[in-house]
N, C-alpha and C positions, 0 to 999 in steps of 0.2 A: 504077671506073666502076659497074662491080652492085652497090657498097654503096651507091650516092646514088639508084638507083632508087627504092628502097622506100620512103625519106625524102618523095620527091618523090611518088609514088606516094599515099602516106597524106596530106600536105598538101592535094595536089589533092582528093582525094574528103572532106578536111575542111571545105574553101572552098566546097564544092559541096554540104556537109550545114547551111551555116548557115541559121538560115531569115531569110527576105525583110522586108525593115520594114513592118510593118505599117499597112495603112491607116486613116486616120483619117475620119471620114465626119462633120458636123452641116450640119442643118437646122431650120431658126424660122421660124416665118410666125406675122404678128399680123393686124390688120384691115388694115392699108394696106402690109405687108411681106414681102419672105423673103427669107430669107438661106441661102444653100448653100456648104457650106465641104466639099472633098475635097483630104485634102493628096498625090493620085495626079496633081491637076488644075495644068492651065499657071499658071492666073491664082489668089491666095489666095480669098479670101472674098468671097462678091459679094453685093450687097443688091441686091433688085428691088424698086421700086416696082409694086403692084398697083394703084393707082388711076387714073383717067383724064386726070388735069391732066398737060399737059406743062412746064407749067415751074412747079415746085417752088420755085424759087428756092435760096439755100443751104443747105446742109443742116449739122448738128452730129449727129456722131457719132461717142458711145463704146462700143467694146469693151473689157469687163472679164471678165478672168481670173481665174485661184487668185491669183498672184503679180505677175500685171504689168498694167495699163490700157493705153492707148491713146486720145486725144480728137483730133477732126480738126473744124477751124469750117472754113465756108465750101466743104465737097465738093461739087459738083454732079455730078449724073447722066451722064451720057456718052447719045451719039445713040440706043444701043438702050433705053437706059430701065433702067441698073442703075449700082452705080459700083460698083468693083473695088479690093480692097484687095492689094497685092503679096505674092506669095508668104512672103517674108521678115517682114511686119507678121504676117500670118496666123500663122504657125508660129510666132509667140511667144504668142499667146493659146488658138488652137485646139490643144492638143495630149490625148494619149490620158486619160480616164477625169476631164474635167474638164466644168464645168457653165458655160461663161462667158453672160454675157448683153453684149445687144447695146440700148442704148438711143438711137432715132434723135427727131431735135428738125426740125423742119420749119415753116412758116406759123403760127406758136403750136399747133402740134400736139405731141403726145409720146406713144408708143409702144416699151413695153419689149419686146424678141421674147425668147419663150423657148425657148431652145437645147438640142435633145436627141441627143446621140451615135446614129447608126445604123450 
């Protein structure tokens, strides 16, 4: 039995020395956007419209990464006035030490935001 302590012992204080995943933080704002992406947060990547029209109509938007895209026609905004992309979409684009851009298409409008790790 006293030889399994020590085993047990040194594993525990090894489980308990590894460090925590680290978070990942961007945010882009253009003239009519921002975008806030924290992979610590419920929801992935959220776009906020700044401007004052309430209905936008649909939106096209892509997120491009180092390795992978992303194109969504037809999103529309949600009641508070952002739309939300799922955790799981987010974590394939936003990940550590990468520069992605976010290009949103709206009313014949078009707006690249660009994205800086904090």
């Amino acid at each position: 039995m006293k030889k399994w302590i020590f085993p047990i012992l040194m594993l525990m204080l090894l489980a308990a020395c590894q460090s925590p995943k680290q978070e990942v933080h961007y945010i882009a704002k253009s003239e009519h956007w921002k975008a806030v992406y924290h992979s610590n947060a419920k929801e992935g990547l959220r776009l906020f419209y700044l401007g004052d029209d309430d209905d936008l109509g649909p939106l096209q938007i892509t997120l491009e990464g180092t390795k992978e895209s992303l194109t969504l026609d037809d999103a529309q905004l949600n009641k508070d006035g952002y739309y939300s992309f799922t955790k799981k979409e987010s974590e394939k684009i936003f990940k550590r030490d990468t520069k992605p851009e976010i290009h949103m298409h709206w009313q014949s409008k078009n707006e690249t935001l660009e994205v800086k790790n904090h």
